[in-house]
C-alpha positions in Angstrom: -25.7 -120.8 -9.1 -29.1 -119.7 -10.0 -28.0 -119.9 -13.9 -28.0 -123.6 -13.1 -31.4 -124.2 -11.4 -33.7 -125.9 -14.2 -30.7 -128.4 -14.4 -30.4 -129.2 -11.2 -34.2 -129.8 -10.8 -33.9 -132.3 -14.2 -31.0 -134.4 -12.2 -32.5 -133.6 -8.7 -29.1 -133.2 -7.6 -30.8 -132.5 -4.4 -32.6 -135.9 -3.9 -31.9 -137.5 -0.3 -30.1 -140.5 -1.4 -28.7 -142.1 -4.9 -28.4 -145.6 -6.5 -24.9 -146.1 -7.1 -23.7 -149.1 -9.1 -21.2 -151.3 -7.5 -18.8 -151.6 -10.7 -15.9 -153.2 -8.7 -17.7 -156.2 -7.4 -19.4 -156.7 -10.9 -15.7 -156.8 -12.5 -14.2 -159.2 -9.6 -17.4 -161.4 -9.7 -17.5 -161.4 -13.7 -21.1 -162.6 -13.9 -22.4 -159.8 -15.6 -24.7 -158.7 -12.9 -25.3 -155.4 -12.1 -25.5 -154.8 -8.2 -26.5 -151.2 -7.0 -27.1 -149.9 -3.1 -28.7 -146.8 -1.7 -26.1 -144.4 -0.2 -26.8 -140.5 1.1 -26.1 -137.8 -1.0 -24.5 -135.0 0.7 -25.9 -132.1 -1.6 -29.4 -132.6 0.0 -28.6 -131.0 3.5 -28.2 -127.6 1.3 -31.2 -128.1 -1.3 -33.0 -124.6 -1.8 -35.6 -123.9 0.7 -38.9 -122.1 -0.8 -39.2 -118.3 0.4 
């Protein structure tokens, strides 16, 4: 969706991998602390290639 390209560069939608919170573990734990982990993000095998 070309419409969409500045967007997607401002989120790098495209970026290799993503911090992702772990909310469950924060509610089970209830200590308030917020846990994230690194995990792939699928869009980046089909980010635009330059010309």
């Amino acid at each position: 969706h070309p419409q969409h390209r500045e967007r997607f560069a401002l989120f790098d939608v495209f970026a290799p991998s993503y911090e992702v919170e772990e909310l469950t573990k924060r509610r089970l734990l209830g200590d308030g602390e917020r846990r994230f982990r690194s995990v792939p993000n699928p869009l980046h095998a089909h980010r635009p290639q330059p010309c």
